[in-house]
One Martini backbone bead per residue (centre of mass of N, CA, C, O) as a GRO file, in nm:
protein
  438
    1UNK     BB    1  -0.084  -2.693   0.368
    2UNK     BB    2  -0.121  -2.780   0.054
    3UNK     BB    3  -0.085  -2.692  -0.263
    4UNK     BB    4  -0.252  -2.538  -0.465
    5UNK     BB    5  -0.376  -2.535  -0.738
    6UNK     BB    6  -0.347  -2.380  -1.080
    7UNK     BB    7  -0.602  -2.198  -1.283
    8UNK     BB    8  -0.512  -1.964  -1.561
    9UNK     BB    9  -0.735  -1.739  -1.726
   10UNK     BB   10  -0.661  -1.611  -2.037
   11UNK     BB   11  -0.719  -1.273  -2.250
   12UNK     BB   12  -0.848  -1.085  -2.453
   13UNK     BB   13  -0.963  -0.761  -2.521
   14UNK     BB   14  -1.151  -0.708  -2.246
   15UNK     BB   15  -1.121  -0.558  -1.934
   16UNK     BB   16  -1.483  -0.534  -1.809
   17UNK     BB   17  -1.712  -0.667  -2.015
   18UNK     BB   18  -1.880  -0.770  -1.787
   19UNK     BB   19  -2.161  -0.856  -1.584
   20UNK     BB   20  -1.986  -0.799  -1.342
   21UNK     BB   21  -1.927  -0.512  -1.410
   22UNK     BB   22  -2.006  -0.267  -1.693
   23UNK     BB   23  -2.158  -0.529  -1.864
   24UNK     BB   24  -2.445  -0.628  -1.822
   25UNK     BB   25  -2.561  -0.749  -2.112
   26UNK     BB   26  -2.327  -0.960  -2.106
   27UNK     BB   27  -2.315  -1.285  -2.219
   28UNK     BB   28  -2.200  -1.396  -1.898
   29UNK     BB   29  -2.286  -1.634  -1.712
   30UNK     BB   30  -2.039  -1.789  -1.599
   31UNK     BB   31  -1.875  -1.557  -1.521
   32UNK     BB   32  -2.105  -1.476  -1.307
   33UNK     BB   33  -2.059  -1.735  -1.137
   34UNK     BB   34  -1.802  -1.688  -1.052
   35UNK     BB   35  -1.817  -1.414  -0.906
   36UNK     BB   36  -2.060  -1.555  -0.709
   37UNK     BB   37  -1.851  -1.762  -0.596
   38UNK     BB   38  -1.589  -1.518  -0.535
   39UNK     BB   39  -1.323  -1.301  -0.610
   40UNK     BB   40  -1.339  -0.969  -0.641
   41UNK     BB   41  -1.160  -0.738  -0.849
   42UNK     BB   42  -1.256  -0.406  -0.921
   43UNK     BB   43  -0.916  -0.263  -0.915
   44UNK     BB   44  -0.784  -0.396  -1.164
   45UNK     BB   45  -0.432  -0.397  -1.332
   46UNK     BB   46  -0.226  -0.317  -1.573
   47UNK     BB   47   0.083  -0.247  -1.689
   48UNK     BB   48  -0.046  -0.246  -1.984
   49UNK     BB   49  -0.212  -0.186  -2.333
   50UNK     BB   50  -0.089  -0.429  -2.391
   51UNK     BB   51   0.002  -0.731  -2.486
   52UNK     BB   52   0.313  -0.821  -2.417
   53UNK     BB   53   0.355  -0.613  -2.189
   54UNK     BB   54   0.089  -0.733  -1.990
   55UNK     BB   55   0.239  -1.035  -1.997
   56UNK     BB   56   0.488  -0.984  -1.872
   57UNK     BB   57   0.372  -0.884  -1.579
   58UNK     BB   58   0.174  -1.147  -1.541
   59UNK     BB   59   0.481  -1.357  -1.588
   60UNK     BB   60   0.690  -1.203  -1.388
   61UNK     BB   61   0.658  -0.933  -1.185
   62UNK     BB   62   0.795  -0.718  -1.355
   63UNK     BB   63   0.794  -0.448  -1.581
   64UNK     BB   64   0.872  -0.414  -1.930
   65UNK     BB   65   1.146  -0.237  -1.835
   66UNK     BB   66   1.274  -0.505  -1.718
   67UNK     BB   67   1.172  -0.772  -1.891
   68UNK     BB   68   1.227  -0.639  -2.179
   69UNK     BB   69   0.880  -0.624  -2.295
   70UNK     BB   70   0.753  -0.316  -2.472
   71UNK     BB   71   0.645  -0.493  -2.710
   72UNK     BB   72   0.613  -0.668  -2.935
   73UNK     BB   73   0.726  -0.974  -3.010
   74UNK     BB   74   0.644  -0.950  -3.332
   75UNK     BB   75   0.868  -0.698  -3.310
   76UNK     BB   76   1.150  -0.828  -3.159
   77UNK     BB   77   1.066  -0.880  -2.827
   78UNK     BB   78   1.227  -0.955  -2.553
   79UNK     BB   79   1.366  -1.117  -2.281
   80UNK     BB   80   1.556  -1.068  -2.096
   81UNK     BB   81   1.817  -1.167  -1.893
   82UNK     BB   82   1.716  -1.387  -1.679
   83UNK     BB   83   1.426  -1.366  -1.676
   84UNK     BB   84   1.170  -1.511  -1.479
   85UNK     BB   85   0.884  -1.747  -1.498
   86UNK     BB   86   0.615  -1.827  -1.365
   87UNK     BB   87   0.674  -2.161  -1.448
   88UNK     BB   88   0.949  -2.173  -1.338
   89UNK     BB   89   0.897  -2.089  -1.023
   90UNK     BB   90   0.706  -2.306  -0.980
   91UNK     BB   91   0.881  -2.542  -1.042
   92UNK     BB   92   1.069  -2.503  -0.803
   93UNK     BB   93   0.808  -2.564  -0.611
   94UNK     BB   94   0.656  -2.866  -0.761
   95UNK     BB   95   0.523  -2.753  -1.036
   96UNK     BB   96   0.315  -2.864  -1.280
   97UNK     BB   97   0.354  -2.738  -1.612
   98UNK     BB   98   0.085  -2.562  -1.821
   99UNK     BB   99   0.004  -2.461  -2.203
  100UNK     BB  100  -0.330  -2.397  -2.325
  101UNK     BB  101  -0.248  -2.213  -2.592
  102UNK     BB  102  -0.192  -1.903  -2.547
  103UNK     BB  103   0.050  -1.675  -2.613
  104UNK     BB  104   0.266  -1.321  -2.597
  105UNK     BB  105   0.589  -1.381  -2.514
  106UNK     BB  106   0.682  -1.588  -2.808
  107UNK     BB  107   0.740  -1.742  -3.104
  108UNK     BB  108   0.778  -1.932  -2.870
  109UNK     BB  109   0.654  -2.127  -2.608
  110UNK     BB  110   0.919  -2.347  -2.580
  111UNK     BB  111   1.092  -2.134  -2.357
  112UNK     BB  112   0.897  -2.029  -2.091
  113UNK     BB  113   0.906  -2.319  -1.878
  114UNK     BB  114   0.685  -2.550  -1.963
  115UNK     BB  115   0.671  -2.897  -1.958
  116UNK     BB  116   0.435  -2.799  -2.121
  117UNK     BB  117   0.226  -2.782  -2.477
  118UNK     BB  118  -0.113  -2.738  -2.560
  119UNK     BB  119  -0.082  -2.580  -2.847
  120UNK     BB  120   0.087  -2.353  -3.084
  121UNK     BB  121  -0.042  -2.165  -3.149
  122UNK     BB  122  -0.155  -1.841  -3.219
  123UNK     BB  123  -0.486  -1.840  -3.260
  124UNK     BB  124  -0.657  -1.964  -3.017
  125UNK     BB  125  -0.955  -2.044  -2.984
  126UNK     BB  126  -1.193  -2.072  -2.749
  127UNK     BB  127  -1.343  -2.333  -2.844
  128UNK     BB  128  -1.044  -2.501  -2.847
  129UNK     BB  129  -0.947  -2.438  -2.555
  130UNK     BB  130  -1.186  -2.600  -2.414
  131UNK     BB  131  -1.143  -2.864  -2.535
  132UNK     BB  132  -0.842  -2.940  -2.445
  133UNK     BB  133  -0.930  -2.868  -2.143
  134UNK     BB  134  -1.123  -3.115  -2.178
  135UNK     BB  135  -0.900  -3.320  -2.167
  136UNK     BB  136  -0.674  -3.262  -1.971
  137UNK     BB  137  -0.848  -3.337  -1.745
  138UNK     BB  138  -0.898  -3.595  -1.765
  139UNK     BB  139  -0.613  -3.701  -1.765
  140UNK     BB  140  -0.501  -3.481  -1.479
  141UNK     BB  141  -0.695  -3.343  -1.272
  142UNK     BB  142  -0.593  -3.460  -0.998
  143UNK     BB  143  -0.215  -3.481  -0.982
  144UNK     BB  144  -0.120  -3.664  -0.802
  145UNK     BB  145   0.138  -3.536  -0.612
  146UNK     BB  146   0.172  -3.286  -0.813
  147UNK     BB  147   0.095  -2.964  -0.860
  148UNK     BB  148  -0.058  -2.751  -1.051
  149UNK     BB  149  -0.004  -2.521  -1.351
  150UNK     BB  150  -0.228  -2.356  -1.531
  151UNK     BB  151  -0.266  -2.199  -1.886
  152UNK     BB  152  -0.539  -2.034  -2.024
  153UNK     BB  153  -0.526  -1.918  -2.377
  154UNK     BB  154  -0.693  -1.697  -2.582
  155UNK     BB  155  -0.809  -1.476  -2.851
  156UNK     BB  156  -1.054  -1.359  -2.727
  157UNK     BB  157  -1.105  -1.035  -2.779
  158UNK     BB  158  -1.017  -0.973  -3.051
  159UNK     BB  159  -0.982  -0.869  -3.318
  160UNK     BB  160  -1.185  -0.961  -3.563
  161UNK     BB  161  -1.583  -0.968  -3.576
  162UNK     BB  162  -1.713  -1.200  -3.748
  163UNK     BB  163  -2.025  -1.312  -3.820
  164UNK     BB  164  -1.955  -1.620  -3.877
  165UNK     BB  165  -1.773  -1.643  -3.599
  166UNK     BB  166  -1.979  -1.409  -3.432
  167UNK     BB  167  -2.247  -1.413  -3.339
  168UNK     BB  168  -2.499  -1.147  -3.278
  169UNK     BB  169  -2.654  -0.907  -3.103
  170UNK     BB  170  -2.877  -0.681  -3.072
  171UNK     BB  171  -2.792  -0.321  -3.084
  172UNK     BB  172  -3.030  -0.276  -2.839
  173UNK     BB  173  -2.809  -0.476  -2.629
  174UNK     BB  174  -2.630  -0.359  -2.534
  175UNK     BB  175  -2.306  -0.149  -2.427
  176UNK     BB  176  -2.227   0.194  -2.383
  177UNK     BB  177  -1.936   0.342  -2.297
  178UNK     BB  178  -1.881   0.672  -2.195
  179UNK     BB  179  -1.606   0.660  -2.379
  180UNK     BB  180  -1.818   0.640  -2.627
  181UNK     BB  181  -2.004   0.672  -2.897
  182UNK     BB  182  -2.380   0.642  -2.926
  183UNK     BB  183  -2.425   0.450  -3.210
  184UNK     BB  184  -2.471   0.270  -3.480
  185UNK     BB  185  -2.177   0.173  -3.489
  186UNK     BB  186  -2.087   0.096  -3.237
  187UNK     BB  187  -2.320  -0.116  -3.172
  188UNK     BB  188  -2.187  -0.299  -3.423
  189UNK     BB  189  -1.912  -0.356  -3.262
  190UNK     BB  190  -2.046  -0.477  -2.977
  191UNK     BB  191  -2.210  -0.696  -3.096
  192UNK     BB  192  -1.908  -0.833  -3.211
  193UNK     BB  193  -1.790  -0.899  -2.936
  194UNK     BB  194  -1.991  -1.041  -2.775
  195UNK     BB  195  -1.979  -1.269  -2.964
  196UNK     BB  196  -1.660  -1.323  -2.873
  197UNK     BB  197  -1.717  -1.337  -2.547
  198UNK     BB  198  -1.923  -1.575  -2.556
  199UNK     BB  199  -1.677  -1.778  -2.635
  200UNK     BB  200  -1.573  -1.731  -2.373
  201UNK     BB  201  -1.765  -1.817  -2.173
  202UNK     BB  202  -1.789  -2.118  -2.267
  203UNK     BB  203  -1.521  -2.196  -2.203
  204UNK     BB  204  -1.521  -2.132  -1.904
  205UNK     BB  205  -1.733  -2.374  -1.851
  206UNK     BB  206  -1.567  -2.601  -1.947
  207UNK     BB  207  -1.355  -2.555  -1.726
  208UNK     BB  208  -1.516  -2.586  -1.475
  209UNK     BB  209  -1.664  -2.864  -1.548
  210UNK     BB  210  -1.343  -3.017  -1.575
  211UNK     BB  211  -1.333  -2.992  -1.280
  212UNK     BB  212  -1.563  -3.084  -1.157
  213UNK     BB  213  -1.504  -3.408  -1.292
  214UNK     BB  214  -1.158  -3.415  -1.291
  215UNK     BB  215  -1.071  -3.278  -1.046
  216UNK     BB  216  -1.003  -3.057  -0.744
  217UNK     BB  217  -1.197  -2.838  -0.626
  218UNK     BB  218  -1.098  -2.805  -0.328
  219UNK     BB  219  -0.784  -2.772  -0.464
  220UNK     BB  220  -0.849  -2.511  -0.667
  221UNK     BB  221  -0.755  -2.223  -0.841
  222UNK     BB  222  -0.916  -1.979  -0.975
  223UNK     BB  223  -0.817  -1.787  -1.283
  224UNK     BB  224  -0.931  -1.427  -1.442
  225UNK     BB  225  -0.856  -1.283  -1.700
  226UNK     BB  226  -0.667  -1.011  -1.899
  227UNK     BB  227  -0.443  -0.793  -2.024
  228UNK     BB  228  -0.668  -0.544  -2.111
  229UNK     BB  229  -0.850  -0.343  -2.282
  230UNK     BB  230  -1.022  -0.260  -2.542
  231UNK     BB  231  -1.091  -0.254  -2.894
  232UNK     BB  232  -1.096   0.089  -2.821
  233UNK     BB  233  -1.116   0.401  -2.835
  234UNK     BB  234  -0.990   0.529  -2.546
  235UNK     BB  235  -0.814   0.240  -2.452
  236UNK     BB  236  -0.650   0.052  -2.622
  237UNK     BB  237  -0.339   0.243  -2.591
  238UNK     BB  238  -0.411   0.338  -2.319
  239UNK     BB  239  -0.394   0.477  -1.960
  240UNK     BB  240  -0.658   0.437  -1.911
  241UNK     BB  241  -0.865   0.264  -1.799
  242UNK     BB  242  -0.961   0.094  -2.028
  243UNK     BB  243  -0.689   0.011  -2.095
  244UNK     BB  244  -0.633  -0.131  -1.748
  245UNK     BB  245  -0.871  -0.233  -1.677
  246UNK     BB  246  -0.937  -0.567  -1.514
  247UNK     BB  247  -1.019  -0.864  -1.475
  248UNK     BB  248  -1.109  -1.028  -1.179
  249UNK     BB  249  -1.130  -1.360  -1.113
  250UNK     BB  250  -1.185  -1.577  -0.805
  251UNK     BB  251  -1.173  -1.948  -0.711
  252UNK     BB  252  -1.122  -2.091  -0.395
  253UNK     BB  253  -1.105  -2.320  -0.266
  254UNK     BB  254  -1.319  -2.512  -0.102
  255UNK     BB  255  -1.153  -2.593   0.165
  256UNK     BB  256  -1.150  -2.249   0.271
  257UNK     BB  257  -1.443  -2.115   0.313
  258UNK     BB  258  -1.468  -1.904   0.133
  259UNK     BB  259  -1.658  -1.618   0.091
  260UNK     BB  260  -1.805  -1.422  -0.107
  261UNK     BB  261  -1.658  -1.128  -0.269
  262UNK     BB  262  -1.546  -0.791  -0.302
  263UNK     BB  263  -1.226  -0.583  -0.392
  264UNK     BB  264  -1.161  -0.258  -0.420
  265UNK     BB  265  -0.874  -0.242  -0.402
  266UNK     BB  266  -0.584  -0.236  -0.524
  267UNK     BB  267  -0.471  -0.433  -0.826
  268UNK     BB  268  -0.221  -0.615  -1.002
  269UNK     BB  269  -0.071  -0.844  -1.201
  270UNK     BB  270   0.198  -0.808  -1.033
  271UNK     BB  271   0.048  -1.011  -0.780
  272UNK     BB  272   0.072  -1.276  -0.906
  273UNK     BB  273   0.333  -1.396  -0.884
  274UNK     BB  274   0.371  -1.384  -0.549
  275UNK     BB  275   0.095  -1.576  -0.498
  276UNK     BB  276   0.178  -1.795  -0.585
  277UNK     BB  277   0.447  -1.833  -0.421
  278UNK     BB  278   0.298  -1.835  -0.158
  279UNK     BB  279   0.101  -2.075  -0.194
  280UNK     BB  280   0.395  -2.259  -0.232
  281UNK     BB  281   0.577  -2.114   0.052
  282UNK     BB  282   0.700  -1.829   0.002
  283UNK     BB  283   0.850  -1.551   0.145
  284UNK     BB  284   0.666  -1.288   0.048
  285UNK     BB  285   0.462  -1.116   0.158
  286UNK     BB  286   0.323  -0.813   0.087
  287UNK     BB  287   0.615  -0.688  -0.010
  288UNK     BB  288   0.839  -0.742  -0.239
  289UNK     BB  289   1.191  -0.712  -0.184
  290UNK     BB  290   1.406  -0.565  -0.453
  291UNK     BB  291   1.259  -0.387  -0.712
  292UNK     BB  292   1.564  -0.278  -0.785
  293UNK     BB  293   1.643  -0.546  -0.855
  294UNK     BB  294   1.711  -0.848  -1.018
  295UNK     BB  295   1.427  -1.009  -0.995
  296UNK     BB  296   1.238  -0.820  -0.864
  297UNK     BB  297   0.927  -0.784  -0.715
  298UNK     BB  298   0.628  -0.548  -0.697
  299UNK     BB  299   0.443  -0.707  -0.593
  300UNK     BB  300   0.153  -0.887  -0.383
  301UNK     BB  301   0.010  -1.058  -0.224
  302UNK     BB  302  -0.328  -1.207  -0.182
  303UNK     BB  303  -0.313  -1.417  -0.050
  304UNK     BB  304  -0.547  -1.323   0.196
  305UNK     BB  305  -0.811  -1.260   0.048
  306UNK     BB  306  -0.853  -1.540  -0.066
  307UNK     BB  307  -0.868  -1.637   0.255
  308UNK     BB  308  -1.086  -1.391   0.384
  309UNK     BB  309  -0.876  -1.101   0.397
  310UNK     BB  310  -1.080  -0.845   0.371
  311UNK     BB  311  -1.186  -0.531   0.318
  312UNK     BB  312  -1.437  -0.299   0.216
  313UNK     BB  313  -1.199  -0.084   0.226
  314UNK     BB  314  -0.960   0.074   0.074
  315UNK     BB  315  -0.642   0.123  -0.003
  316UNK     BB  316  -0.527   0.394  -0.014
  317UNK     BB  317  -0.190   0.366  -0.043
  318UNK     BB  318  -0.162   0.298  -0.285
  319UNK     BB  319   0.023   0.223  -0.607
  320UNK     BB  320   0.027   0.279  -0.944
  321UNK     BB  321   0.234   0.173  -1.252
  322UNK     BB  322   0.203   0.301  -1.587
  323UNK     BB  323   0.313   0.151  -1.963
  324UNK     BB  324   0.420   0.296  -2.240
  325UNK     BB  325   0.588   0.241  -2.577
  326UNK     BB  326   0.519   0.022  -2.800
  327UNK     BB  327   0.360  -0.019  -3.067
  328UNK     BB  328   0.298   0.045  -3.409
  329UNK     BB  329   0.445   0.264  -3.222
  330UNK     BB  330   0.610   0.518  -3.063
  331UNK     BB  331   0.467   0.595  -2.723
  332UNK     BB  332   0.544   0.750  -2.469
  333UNK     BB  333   0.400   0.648  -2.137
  334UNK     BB  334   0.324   0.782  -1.780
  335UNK     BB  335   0.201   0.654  -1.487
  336UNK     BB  336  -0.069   0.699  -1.233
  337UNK     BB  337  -0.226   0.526  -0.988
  338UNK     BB  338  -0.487   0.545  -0.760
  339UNK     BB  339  -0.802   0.592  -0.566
  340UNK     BB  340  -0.832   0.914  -0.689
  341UNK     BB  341  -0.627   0.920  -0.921
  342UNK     BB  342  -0.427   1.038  -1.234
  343UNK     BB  343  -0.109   1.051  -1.362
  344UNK     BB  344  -0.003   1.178  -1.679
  345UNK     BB  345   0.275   1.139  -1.940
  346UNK     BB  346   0.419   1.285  -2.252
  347UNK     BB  347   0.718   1.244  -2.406
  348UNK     BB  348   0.555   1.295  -2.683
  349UNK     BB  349   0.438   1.418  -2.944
  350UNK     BB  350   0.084   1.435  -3.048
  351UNK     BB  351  -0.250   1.302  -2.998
  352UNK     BB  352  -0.454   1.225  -2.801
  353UNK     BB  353  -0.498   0.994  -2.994
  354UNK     BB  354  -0.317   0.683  -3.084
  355UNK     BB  355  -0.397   0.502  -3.331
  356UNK     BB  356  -0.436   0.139  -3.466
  357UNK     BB  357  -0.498   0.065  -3.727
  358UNK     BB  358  -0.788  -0.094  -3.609
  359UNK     BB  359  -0.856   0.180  -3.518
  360UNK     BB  360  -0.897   0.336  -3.758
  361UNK     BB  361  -1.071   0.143  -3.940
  362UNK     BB  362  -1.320   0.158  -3.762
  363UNK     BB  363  -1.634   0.253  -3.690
  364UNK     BB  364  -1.635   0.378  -3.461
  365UNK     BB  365  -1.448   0.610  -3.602
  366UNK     BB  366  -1.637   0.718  -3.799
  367UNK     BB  367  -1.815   0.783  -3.540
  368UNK     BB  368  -1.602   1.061  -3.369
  369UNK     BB  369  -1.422   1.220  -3.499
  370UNK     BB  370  -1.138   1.473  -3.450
  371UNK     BB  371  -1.064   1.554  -3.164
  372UNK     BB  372  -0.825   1.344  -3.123
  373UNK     BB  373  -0.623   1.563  -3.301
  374UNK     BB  374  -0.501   1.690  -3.118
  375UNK     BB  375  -0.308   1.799  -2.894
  376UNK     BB  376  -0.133   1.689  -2.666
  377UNK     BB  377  -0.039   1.675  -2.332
  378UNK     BB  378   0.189   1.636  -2.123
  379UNK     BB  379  -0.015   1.634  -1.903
  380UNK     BB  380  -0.246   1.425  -1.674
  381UNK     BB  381  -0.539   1.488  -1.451
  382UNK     BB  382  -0.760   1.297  -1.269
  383UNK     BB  383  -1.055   1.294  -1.078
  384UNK     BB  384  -1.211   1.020  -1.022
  385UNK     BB  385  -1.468   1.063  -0.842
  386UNK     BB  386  -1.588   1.244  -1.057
  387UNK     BB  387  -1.428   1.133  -1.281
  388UNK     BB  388  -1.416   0.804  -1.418
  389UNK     BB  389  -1.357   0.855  -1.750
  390UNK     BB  390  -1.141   1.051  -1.803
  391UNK     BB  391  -1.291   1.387  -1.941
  392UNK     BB  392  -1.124   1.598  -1.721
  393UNK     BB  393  -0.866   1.817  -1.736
  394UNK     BB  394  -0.651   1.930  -1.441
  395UNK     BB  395  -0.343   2.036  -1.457
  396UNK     BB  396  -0.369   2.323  -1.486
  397UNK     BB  397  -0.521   2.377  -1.211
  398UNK     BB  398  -0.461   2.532  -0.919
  399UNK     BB  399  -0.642   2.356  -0.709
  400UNK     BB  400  -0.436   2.097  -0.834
  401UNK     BB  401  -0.147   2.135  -0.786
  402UNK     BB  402  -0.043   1.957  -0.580
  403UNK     BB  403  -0.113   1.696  -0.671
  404UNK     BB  404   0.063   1.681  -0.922
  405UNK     BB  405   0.343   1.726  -0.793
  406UNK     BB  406   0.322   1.432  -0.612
  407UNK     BB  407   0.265   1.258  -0.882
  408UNK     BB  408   0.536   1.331  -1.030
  409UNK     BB  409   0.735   1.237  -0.790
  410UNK     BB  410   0.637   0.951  -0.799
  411UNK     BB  411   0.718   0.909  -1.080
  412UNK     BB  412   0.991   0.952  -1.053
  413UNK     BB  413   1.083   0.769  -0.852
  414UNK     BB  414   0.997   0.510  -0.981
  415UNK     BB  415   1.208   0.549  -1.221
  416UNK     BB  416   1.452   0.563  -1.015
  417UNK     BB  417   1.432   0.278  -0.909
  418UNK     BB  418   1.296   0.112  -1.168
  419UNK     BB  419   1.551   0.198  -1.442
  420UNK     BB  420   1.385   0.404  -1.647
  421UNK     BB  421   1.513   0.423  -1.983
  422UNK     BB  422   1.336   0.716  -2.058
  423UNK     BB  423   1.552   0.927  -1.879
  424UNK     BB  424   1.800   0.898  -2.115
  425UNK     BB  425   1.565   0.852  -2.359
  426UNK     BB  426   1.494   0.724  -2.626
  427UNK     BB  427   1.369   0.402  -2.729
  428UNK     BB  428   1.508   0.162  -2.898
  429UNK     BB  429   1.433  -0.044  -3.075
  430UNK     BB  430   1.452  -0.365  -3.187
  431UNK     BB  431   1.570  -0.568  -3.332
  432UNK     BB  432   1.545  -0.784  -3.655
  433UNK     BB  433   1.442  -1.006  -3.681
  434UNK     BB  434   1.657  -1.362  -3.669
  435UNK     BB  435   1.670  -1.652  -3.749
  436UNK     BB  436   1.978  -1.723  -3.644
  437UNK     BB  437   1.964  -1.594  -3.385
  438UNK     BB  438   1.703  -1.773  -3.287
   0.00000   0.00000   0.00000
């Protein structure tokens, strides 16, 4: 079997905001579409709340604390030495790789190993990334002898939502999830995040249409996702579910003859890079091997999903570990999330949620009250099936101590097999951009 096309559109603080997940009323046609066609992931993971942390490890295989980039790129954090990216390992195995539009993983895009780069810029709006792309696909879209791996990366929906922008629904048409206070401030910052919603997916039925009449959808995967949870206080910045819960929407070959699908078990963004490399013939198994060696990768292969062997009942056994090093300031946090649990450990003290200029600033905060601003517990455990917002802490309660104690060893023991420099003391920022050093 040829090795298929494939074509990653990934975008800004989405996390599940659309109306295939947590967000029916979100503007969302297209990608609605998308999932009705295809396999949805209900329960994938990035492994960082953060931007640059998030794409490192969706375009590496393997964790921020290893691949280097624990903070924000333009703070500068860099890729370690050795360290290859998905674009490269790609392009070994006979991919012609192009990236049009957004990446945040350097200040030079021209770095990461795509032998094309289609638009510089660092801050591509969804609708000029998707004219690129249908241009892009009229030129290419065939593929000649050699299958393409395609990153289509969008700008949308970060902050700010200006409403010139932006048009956006009445607020009484909104959603608001229970993890935000319901007012009329925050429905006025999500029907601005909506108008920029709506112009990912208008962006995403364009490039969806120019597969469809210029590329060659028997044998092209697309893939859809975002780096983290949306930019909303208790989401993004933080190990909480909404920071880290991200959409994964996928649709396989038509000539797969996969029936559309939802897949219930865990699932990570660590698992894109894995699935590429199987899809392309290299013997990656279920769980590539060697994940505590340099350029070891931890995640595993979707395509058995992909190709429609995938279970109703989700895979009580998985583990995923998220980790918080660096945003607009230091603030070291590791998490377990299981199918039934998380357990989060808090490094440094601090308020319970450390909210980002942008989110202090923000409307929501306004009108959310000081209770974030309490001491933050070392420890934190949430019952997921009772609690699924993770709004009552039980690390304390004797009930559930066998728990904290099972998955604090789960977390210590990821942290010294992946050789989490947290366990030696506080990680020093990044030496200080230097053009002549770059």
């Amino acid at each position: 079997m040829p090795s298929p096309h494939i074509v990653l559109i990934h975008c800004h603080d989405l996390g599940t905001w659309l109306s295939c997940y947590d967000a029916p009323h979100a503007p969302t046609p297209n990608l609605q579409r998308l999932a009705d066609e295809g396999v949805v992931f209900d329960a994938a993971f990035a492994t960082s709340p953060l931007c640059t942390p998030a794409r490192s490890a969706l375009f590496t295989g393997m964790s921020p604390h290893r691949n280097g980039l624990q903070g924000l790129t333009h703070h500068g954090w860099r890729y370690a030495p050795g360290v290859r990216t998905l674009p490269e390992l790609a392009r070994d195995r006979g991919y012609r790789t192009t990236l049009i539009g957004l990446q945040h993983e350097d200040p030079d895009p021209c770095v990461l190993g795509f032998d094309e780069v289609v638009g510089l810029g660092f801050l591509p709006r969804a609708l000029q990334v998707g004219q690129e792309s249908v241009a892009w696909f009229a030129r290419n879209g065939r593929g000649g002898d050699r299958p393409y791996l395609v990153t289509v990366g969008m700008w949308e929906a970060h902050r700010p939502w200006p409403v010139e922008d932006y048009p956006r629904p009445p607020r009484d048409e909104v959603d608001v999830l229970p993890y935000l206070p319901d007012n009329e401030l925050t429905r006025e910052e999500v029907a601005g995040m909506y108008g920029s919603i709506q112009q990912i997916d208008t962006a995403v039925g364009m490039i969806i249409d120019a597969i469809e009449q210029h590329g060659d959808p028997e044998n092209t995967l697309v893939v859809f996702t975002t780096d983290h949870g949306a930019a909303f206080p208790r989401a993004k910045g933080t190990l909480y579910d909404p920071g880290v819960k991200v959409a994964m929407i996928t649709r396989p070959p038509r000539s797969w003859r996969v029936p559309p699908a939802r897949v219930s078990s865990l699932v990570s963004h660590l698992d894109v890079v894995p699935t590429v490399l199987d899809l392309a013939g290299s013997a990656v198994g279920s769980h590539f091997p060697g994940a505590a060696q340099p350029g070891g990768l931890e995640g595993r292969s979707l395509a058995p999903e992909l190709r429609g062997a995938w279970s109703a009942d989700p895979d009580p056994g998985r583990t995923l570990f998220l980790q918080k090093t660096y945003h607009d300031g230091y603030d070291p946090i590791r998490a377990v999330r299981t199918q039934r649990y998380k357990y989060i450990r808090n490094f440094t003290p601090g308020p319970k949620l450390r909210l980002s200029k942008d989110l202090e600033e923000s409307l929501t905060r306004k009108g959310m009250g000081d209770a974030h601003l309490q001491a933050r517990p070392e420890e934190e455990l949430y019952v997921l099936e009772a609690d699924p917002w993770e709004q009552s802490n039980v690390a304390d309660d004797p009930a559930w101590e066998h728990v904290r104690i099972q998955l604090a060893d789960e977390l210590d023991r990821s942290m010294k097999e992946l050789r989490d420099p947290l366990l030696d003391g506080p990680i020093p920022p990044p030496p200080a951009p230097n053009r002549h050093q770059e």
